[in-house]
gemmi code that builds the backbone of each chain (N, CA, C; Angstrom):
import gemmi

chains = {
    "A": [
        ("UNK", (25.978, -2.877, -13.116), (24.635, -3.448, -12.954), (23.801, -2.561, -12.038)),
        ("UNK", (22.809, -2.487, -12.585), (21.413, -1.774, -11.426), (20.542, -2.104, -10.783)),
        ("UNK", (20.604, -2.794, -9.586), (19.559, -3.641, -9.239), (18.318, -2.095, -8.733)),
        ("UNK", (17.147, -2.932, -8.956), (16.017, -2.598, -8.546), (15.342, -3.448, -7.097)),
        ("UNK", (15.411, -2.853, -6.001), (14.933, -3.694, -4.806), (13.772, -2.983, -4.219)),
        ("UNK", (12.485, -3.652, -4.303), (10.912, -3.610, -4.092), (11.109, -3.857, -2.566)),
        ("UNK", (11.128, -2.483, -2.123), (10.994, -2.877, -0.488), (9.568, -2.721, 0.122)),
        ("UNK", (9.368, -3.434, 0.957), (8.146, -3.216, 1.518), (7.852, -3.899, 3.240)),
        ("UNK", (6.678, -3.289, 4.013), (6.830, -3.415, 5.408), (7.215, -5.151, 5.745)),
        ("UNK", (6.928, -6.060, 5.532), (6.811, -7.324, 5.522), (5.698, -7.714, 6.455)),
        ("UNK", (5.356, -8.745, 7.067), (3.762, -9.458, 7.823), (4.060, -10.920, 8.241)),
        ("UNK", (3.287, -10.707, 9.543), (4.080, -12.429, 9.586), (3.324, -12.962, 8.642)),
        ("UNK", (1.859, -13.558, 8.302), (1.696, -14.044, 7.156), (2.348, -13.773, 5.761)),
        ("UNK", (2.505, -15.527, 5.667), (3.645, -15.671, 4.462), (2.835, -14.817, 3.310)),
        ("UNK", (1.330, -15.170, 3.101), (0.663, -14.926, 2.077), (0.675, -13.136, 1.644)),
        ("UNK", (1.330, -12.796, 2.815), (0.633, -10.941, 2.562), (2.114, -10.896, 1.567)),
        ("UNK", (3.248, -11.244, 0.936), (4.116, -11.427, 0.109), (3.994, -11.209, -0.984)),
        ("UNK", (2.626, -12.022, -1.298), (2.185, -12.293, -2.667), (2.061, -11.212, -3.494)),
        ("UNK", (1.867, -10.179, -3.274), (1.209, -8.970, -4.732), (2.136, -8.489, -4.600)),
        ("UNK", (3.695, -8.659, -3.621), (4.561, -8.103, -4.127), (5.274, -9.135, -5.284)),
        ("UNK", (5.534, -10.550, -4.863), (5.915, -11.044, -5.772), (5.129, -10.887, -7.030)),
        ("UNK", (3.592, -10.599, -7.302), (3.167, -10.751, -8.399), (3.641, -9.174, -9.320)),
        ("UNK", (3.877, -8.149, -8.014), (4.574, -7.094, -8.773), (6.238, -6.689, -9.335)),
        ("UNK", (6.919, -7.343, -8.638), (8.160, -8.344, -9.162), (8.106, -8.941, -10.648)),
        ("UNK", (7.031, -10.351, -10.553), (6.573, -10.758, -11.998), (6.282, -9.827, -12.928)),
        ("UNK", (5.418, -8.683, -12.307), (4.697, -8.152, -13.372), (6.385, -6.823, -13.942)),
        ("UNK", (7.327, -6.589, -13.618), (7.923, -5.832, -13.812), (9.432, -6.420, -14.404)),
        ("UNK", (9.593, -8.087, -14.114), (10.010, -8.613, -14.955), (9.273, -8.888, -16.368)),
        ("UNK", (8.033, -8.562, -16.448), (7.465, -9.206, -17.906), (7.512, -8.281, -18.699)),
        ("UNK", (8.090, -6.869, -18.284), (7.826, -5.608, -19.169), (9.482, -5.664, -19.437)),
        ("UNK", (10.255, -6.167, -18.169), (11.880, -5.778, -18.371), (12.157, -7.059, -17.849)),
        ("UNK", (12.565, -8.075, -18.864), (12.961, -9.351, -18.451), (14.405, -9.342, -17.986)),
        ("UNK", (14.809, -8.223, -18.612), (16.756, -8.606, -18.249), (16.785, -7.359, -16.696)),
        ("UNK", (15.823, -7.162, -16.299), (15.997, -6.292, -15.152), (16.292, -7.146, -13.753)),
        ("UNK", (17.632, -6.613, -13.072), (17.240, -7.120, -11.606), (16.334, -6.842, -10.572)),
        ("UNK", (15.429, -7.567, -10.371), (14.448, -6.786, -9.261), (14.312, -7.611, -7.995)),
        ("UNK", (14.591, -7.514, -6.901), (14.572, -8.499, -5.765), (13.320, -7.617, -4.996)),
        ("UNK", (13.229, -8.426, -4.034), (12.354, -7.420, -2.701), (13.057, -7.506, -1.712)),
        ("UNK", (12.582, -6.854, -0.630), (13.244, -6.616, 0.597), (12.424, -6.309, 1.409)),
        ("UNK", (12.369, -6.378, 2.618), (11.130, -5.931, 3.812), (12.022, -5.204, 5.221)),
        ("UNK", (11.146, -4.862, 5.653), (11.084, -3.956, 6.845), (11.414, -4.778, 8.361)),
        ("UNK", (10.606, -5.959, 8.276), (10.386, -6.560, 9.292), (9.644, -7.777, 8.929)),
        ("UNK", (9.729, -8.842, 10.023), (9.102, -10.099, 9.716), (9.299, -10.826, 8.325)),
        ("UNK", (9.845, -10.418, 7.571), (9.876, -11.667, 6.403), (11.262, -10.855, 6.094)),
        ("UNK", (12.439, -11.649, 5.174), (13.776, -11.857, 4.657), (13.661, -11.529, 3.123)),
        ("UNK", (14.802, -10.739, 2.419), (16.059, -10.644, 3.073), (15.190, -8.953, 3.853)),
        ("UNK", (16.188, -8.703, 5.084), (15.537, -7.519, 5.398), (16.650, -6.072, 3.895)),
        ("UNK", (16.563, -5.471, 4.173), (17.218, -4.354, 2.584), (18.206, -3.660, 3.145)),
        ("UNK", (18.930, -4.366, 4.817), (20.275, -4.126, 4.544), (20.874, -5.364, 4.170)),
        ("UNK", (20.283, -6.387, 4.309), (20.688, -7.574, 3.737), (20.796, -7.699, 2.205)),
        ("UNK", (19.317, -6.976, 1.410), (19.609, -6.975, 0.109), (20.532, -6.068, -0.269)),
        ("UNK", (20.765, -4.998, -0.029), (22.028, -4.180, -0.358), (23.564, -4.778, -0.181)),
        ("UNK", (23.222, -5.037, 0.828), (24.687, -6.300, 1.016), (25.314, -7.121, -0.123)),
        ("UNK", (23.854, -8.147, -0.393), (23.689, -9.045, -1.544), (24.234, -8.581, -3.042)),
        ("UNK", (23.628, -7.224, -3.746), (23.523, -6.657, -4.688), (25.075, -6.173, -4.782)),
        ("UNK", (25.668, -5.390, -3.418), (27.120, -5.048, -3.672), (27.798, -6.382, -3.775)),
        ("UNK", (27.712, -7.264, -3.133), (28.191, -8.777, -3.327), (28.509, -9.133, -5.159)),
        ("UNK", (27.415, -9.030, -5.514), (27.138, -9.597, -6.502), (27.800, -8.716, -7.886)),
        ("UNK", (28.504, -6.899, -7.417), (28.947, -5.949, -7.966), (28.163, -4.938, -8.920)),
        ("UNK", (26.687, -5.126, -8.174), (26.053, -4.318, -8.624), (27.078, -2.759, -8.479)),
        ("UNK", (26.595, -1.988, -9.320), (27.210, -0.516, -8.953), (26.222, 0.433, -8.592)),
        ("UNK", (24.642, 0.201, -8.709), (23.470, 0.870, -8.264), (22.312, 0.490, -8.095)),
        ("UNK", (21.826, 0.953, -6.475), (20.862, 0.214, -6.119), (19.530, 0.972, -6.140)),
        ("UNK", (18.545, 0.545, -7.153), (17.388, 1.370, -6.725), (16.278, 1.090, -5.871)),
        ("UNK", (16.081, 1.995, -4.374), (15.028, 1.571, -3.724), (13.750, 1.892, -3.955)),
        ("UNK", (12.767, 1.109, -4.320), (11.038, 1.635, -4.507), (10.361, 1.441, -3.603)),
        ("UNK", (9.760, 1.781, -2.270), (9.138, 1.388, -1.451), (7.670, 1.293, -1.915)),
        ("UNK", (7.516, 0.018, -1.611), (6.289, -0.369, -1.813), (5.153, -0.014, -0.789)),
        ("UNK", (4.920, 1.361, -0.489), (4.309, 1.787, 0.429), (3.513, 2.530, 0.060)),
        ("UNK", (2.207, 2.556, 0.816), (1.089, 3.467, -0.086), (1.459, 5.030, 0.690)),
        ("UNK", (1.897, 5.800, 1.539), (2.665, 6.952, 1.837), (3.808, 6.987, 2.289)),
        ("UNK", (4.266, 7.904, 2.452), (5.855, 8.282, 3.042), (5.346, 8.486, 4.507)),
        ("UNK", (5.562, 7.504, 5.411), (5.347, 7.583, 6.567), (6.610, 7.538, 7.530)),
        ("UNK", (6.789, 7.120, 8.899), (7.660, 7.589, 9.638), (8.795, 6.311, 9.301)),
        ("UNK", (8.311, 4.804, 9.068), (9.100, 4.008, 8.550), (9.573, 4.705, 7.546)),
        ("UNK", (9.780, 5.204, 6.144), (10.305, 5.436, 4.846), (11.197, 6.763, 5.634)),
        ("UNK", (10.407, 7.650, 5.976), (10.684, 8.964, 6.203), (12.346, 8.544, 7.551)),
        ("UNK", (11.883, 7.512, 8.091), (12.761, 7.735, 9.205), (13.540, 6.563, 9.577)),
        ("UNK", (13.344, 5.343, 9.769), (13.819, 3.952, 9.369), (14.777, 3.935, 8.547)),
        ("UNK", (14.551, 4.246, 7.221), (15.007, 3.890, 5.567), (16.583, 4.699, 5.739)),
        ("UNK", (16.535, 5.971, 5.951), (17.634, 7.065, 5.773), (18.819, 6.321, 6.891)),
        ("UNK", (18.525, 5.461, 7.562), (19.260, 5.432, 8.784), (20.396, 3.888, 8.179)),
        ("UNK", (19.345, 3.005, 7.631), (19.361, 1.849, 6.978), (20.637, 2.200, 6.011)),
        ("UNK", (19.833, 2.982, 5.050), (21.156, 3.503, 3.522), (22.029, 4.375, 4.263)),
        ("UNK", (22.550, 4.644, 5.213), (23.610, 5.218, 5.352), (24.283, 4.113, 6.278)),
        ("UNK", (23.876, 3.201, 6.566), (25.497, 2.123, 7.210), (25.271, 1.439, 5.691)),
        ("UNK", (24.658, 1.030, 5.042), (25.143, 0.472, 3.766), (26.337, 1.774, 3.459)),
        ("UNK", (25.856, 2.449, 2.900), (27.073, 3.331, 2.285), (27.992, 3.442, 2.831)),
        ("UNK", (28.175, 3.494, 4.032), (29.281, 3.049, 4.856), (30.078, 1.957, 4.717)),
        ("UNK", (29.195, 0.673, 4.843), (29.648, -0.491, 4.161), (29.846, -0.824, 2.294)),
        ("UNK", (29.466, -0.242, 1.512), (29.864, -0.036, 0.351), (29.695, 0.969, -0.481)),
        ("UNK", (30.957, 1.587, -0.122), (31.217, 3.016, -0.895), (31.462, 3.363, -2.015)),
        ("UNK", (31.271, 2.044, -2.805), (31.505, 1.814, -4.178), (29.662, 1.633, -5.206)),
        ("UNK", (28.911, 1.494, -4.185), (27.626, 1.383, -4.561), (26.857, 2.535, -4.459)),
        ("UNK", (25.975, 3.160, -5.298), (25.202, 4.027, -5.375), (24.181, 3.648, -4.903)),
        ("UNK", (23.255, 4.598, -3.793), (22.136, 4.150, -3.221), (21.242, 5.430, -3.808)),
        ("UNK", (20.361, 4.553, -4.486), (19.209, 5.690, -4.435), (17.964, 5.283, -3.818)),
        ("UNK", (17.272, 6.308, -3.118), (15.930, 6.348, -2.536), (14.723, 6.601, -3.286)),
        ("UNK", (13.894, 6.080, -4.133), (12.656, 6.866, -4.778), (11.175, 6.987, -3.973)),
        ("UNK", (10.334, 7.548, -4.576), (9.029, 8.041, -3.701), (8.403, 6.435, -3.225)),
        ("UNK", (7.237, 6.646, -2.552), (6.970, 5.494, -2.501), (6.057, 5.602, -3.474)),
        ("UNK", (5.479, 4.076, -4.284), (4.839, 3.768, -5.281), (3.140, 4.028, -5.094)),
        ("UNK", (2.727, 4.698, -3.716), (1.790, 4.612, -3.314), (1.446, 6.440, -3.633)),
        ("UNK", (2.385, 7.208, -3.963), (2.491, 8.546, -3.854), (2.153, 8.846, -5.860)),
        ("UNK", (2.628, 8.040, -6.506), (2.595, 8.337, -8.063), (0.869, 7.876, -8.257)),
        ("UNK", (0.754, 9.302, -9.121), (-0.437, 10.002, -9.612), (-1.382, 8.548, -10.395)),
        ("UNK", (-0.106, 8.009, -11.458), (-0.788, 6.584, -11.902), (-1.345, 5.412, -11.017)),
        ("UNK", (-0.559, 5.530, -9.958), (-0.999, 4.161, -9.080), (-2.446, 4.383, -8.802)),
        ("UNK", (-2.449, 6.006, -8.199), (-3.409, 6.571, -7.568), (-5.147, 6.362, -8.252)),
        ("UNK", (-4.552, 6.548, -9.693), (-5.973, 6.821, -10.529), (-5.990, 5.220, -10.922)),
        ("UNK", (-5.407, 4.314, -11.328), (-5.311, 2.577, -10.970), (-6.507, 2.397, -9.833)),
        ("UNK", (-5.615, 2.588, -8.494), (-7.114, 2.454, -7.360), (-8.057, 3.349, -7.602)),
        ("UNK", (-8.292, 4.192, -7.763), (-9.740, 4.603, -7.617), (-10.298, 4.108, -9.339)),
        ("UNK", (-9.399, 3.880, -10.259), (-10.692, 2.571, -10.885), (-11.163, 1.464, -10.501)),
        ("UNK", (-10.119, 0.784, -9.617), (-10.427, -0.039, -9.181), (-11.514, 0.235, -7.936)),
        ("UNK", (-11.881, 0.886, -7.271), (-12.200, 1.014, -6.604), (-13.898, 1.563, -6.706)),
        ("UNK", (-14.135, 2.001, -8.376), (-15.291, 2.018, -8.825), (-16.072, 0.940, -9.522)),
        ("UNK", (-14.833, 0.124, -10.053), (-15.022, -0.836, -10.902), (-16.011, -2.007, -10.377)),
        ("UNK", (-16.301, -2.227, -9.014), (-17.081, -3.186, -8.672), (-17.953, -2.159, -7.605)),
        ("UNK", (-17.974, -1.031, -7.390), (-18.821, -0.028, -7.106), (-20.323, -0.127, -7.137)),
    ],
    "B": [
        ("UNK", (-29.044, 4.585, -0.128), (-27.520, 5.247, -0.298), (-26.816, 4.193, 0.016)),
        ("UNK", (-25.573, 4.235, -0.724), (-24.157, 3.221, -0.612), (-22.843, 4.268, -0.693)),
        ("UNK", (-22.684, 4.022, 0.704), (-21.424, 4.380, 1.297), (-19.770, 4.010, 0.558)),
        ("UNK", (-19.209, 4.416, 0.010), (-17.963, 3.782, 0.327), (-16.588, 4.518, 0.864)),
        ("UNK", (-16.319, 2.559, 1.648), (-15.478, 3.802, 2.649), (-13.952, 3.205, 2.462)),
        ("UNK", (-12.836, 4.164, 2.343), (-11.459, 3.804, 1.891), (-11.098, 3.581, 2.897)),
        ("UNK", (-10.528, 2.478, 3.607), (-10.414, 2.055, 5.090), (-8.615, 1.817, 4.830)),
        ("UNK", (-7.557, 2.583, 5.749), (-6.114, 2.334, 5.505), (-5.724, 2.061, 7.221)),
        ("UNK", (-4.391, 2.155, 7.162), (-3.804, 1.690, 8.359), (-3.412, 2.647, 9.484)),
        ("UNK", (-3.211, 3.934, 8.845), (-3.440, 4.818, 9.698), (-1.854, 5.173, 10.170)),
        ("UNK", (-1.413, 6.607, 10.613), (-0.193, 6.998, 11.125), (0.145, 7.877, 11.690)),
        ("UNK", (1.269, 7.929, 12.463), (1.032, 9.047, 13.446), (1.365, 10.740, 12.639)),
        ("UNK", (1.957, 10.872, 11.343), (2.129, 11.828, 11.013), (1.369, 12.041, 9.839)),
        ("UNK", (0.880, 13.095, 9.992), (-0.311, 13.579, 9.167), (-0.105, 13.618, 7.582)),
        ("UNK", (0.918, 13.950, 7.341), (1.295, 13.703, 6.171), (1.038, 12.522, 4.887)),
        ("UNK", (1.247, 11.198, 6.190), (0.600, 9.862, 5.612), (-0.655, 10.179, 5.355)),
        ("UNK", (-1.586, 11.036, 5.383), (-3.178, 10.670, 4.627), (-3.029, 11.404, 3.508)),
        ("UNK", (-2.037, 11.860, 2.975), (-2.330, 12.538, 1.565), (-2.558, 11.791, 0.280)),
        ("UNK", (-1.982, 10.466, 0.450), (-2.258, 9.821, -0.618), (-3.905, 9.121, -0.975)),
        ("UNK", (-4.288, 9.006, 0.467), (-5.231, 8.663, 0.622), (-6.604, 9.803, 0.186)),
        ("UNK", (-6.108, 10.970, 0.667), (-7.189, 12.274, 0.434), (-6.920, 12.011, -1.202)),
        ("UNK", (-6.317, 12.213, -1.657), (-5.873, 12.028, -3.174), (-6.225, 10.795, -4.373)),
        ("UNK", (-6.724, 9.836, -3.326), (-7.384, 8.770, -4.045), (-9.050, 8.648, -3.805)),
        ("UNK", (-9.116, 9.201, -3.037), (-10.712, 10.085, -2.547), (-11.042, 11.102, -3.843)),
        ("UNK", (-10.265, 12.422, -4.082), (-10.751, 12.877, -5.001), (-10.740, 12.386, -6.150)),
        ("UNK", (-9.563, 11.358, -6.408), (-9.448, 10.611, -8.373), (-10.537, 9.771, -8.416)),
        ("UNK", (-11.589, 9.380, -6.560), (-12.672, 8.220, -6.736), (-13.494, 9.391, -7.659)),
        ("UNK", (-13.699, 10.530, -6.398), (-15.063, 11.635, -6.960), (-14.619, 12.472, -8.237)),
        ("UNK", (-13.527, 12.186, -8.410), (-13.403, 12.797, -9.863), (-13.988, 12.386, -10.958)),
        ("UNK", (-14.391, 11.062, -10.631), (-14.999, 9.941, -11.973), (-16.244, 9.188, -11.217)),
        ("UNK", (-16.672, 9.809, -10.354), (-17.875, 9.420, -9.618), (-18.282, 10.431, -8.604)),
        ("UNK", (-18.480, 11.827, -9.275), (-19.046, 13.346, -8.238), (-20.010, 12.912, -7.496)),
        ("UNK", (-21.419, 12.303, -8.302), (-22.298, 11.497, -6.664), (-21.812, 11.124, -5.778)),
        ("UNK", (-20.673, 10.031, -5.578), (-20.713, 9.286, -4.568), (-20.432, 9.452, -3.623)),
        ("UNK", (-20.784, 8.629, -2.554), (-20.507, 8.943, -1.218), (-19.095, 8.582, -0.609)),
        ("UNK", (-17.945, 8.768, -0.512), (-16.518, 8.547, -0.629), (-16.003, 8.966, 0.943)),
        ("UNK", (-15.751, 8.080, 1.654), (-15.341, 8.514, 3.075), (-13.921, 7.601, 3.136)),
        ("UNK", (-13.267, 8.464, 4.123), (-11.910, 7.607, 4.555), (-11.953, 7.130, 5.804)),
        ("UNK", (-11.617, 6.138, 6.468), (-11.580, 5.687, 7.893), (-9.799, 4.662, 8.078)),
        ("UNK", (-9.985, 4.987, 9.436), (-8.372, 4.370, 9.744), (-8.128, 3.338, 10.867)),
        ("UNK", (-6.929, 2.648, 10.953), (-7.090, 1.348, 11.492), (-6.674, 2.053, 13.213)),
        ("UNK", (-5.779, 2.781, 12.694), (-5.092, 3.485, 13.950), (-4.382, 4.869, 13.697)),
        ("UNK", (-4.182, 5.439, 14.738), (-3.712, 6.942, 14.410), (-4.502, 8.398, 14.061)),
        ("UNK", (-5.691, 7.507, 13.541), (-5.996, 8.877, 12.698), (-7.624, 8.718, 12.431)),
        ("UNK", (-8.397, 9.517, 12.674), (-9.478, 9.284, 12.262), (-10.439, 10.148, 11.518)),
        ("UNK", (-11.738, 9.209, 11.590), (-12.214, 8.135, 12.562), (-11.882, 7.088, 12.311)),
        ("UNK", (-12.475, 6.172, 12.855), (-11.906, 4.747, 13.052), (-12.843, 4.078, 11.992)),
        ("UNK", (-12.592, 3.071, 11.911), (-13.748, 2.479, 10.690), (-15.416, 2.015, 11.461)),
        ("UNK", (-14.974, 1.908, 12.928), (-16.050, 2.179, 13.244), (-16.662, 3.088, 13.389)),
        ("UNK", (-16.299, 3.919, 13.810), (-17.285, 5.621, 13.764), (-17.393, 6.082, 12.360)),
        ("UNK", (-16.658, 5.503, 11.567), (-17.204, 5.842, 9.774), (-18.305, 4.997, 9.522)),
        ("UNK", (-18.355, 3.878, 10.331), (-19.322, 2.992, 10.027), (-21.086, 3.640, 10.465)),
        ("UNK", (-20.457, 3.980, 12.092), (-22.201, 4.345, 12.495), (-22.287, 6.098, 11.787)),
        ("UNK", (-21.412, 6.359, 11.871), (-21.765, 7.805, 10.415), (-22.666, 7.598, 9.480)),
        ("UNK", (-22.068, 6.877, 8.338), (-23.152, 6.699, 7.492), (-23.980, 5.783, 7.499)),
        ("UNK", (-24.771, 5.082, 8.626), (-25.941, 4.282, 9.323), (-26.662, 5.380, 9.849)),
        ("UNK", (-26.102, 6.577, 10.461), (-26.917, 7.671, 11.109), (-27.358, 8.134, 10.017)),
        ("UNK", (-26.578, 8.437, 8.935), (-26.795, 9.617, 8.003), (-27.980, 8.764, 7.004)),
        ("UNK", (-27.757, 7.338, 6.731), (-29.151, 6.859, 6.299), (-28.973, 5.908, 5.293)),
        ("UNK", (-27.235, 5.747, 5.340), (-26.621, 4.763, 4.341), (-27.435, 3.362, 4.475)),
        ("UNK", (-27.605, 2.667, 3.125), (-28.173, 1.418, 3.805), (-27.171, 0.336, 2.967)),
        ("UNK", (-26.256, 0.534, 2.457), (-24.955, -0.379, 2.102), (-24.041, 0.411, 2.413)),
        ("UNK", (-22.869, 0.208, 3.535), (-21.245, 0.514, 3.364), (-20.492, -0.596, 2.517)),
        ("UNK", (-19.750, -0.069, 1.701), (-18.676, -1.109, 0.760), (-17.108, -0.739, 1.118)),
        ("UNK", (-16.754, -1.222, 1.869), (-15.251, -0.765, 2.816), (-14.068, -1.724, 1.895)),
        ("UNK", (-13.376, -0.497, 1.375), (-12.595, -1.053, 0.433), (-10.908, -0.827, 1.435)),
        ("UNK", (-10.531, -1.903, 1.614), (-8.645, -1.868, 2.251), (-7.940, -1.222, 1.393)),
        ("UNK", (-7.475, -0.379, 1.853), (-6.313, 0.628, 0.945), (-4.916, -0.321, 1.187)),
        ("UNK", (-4.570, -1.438, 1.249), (-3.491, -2.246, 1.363), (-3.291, -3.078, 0.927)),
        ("UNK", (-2.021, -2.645, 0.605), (-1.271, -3.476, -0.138), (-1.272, -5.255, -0.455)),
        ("UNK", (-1.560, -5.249, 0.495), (-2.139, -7.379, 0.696), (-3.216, -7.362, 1.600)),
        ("UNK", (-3.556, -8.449, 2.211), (-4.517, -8.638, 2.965), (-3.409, -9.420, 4.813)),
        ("UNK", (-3.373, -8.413, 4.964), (-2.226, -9.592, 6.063), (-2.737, -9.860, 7.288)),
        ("UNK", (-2.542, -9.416, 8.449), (-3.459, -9.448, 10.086), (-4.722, -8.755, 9.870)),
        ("UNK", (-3.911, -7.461, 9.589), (-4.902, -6.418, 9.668), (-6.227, -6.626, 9.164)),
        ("UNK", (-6.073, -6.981, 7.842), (-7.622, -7.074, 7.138), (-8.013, -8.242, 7.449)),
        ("UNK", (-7.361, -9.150, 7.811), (-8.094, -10.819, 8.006), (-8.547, -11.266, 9.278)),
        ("UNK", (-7.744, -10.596, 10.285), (-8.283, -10.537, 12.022), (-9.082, -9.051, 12.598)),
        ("UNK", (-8.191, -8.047, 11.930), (-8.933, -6.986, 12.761), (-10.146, -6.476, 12.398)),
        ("UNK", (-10.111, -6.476, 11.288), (-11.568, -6.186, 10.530), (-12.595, -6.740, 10.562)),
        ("UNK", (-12.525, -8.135, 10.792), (-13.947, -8.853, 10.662), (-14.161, -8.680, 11.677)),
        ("UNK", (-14.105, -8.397, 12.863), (-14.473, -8.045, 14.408), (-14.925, -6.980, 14.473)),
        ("UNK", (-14.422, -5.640, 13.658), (-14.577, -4.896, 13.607), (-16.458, -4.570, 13.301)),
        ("UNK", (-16.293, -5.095, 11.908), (-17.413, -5.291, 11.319), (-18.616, -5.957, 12.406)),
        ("UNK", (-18.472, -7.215, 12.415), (-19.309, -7.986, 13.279), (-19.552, -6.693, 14.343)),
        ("UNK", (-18.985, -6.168, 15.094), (-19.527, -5.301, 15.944), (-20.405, -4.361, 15.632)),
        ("UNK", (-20.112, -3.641, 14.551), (-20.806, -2.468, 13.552), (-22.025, -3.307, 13.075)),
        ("UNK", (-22.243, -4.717, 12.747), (-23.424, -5.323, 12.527), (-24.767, -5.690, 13.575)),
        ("UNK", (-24.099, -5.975, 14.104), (-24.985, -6.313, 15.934), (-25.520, -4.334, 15.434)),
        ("UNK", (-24.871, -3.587, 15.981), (-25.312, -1.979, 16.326), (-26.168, -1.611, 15.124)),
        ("UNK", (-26.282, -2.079, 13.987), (-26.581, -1.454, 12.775), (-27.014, -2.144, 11.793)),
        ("UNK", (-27.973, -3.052, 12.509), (-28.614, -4.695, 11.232), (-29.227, -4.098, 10.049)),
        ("UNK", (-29.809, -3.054, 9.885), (-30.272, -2.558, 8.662), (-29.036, -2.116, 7.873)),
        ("UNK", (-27.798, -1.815, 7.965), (-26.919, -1.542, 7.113), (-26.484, -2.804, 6.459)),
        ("UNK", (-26.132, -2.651, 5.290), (-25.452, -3.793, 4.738), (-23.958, -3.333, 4.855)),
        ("UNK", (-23.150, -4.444, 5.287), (-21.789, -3.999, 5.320), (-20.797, -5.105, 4.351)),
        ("UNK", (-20.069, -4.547, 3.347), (-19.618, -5.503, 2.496), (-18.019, -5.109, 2.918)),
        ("UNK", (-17.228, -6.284, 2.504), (-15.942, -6.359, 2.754), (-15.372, -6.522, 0.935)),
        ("UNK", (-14.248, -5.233, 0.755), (-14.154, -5.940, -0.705), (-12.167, -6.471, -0.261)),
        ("UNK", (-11.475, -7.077, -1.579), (-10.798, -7.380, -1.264), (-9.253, -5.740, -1.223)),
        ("UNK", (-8.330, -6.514, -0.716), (-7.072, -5.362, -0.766), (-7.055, -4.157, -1.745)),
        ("UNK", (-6.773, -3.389, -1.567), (-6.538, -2.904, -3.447), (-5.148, -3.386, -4.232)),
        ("UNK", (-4.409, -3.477, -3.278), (-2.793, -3.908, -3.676), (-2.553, -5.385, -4.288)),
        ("UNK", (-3.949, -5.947, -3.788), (-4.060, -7.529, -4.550), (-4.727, -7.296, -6.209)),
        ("UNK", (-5.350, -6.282, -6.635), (-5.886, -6.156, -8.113), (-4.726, -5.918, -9.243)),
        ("UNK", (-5.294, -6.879, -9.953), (-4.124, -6.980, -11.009), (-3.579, -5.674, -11.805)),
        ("UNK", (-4.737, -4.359, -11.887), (-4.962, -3.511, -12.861), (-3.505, -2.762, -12.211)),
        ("UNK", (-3.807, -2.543, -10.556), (-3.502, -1.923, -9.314), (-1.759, -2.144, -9.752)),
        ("UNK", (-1.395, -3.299, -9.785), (-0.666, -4.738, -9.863), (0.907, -3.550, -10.880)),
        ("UNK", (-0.086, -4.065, -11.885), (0.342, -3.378, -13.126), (0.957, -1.983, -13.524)),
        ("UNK", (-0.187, -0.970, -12.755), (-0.004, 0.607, -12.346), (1.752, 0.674, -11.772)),
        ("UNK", (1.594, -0.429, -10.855), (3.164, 0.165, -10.015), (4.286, -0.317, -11.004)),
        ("UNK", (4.263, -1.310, -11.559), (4.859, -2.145, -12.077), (5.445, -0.993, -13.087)),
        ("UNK", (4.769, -0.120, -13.931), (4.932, 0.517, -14.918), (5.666, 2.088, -13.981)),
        ("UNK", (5.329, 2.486, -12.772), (5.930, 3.259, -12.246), (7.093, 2.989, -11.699)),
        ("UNK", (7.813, 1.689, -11.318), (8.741, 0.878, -10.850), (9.985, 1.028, -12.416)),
        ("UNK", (9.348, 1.062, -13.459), (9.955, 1.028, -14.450), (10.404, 2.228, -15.145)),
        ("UNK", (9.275, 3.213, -14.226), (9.474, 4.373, -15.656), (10.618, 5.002, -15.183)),
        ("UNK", (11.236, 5.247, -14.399), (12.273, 5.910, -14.020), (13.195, 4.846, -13.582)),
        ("UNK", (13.514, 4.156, -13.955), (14.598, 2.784, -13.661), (15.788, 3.364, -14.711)),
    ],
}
model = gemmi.Model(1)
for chain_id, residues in chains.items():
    chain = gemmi.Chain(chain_id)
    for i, (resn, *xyz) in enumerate(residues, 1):
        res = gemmi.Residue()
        res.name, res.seqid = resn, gemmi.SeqId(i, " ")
        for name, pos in zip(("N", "CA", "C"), xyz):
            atom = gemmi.Atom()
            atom.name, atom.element = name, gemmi.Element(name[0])
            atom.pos, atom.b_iso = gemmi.Position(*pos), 0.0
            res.add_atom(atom)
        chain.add_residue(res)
    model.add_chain(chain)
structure = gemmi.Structure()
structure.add_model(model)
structure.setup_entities()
């Protein structure tokens, strides 16, 4: 199994959650049989050594991380690497992969700046 | 003139504004007129206030300050409207509009959703 885990900074407001869950939804509606959980940084649960935990629990064999971050900043860049290596430590049977953050791909990019003309 | 200004969170390593410079040019790529400025919450500037009395000096008479984030969480719901309100008192002939997150637009929504997938 491959889970997909949507990490992102977390907020104490519950509500700042939402467009990740709606991007969750929106990525189950294209891949319904996909696992996709989220995970956060701070302030909101599970934190993504917890979801990695979960996913090897469950016998996933690969975990993909997407940070839901609009750059590679010192959290992704420096936080994250520290995180996936006591997982791998703790399950050496699970593949961890790291991908860019979703804020870095060329599509997202040209997405906002339509959006960003669109009521211009 | 109508300003718009890509307002993000700001970081200590420089690197974090590339995505941002990069959604600046995909704005002026499909809108060469416009007036396209970046401002930051912290770290990095200017600040959204000194982007603000910028283009009030320069002769702007609408700023449209669009959140480069992902939700709307503290940041845009406490720090900003203070922000603003201050920039209004200094600058009553500007119009200053607040639009919403970009990370809350469905189009936005969608973009990642399909980048979340394409390499899964």
């Amino acid at each position: 199994m491959n889970s997909i885990i949507l990490f992102a900074h977390g907020a104490r407001d519950p509500e700042w959650a939402r467009p990740l869950q709606r991007l969750r939804d929106s990525v189950l509606a294209q891949a319904p049989a996909a696992d996709v959980r989220l995970a956060f940084l701070e302030f909101m649960s599970p934190t993504l050594a917890e979801a990695l935990d979960a996913v090897a629990l469950e016998g996933a064999t690969r975990a993909e991380i997407v940070p839901v971050f609009l750059a590679q900043g010192g959290h992704v860049k420096r936080d994250v690497p520290l995180i996936l290596q006591a997982a791998r430590e703790r399950h050496p049977s699970l593949e961890i992969v790291l991908r860019d953050a979703l804020g870095e791909s060329q599509a997202v990019i040209e997405a906002m700046a339509i959006c960003v003309l669109a009521r211009a």
